[in-house]
N, C-alpha and C positions, 0 to 999 in steps of 0.2 A: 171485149168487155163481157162479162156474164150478169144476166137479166136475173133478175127478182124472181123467177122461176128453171132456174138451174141451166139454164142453157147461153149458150153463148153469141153475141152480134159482133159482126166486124166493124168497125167504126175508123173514117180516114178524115184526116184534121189539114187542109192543104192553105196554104201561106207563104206569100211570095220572101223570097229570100230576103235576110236584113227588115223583115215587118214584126210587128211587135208579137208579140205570143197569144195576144185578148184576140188578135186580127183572124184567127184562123178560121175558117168555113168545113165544118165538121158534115162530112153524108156516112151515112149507115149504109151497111147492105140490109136486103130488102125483107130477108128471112132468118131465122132466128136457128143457129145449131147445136147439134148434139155434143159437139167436140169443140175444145178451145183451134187444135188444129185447119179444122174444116172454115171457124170464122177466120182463122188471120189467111187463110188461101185468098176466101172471100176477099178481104178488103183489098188484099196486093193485087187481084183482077180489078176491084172495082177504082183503086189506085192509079192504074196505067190508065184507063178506061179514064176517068177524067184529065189524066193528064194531056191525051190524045186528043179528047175534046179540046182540051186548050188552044193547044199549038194549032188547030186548024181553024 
């Protein structure tokens, strides 16, 4: 997503399978970057990173 000030956050939207789309629990990463690239790195770490949390 790119901020109101030109740079870009990763943002990850997790929702159990078959739940409705309003259901979803959106987290950000924590900092804010220069490149569209550098954010969606960001969220597929922070992605896995709650996923793992899950399942444990």
């Amino acid at each position: 997503m790119k901020t109101g000030a030109g740079s870009y956050r990763g943002i990850v939207h997790l929702r159990e399978v078959g739940a409705e789309p309003e259901s979803d629990d959106p987290h950000e990463t924590e900092i804010d970057f220069a490149l569209e690239d550098q954010a969606r790195d960001a969220a597929r770490a922070l992605a896995s990173k709650l996923l793992k949390e899950q399942e444990s």
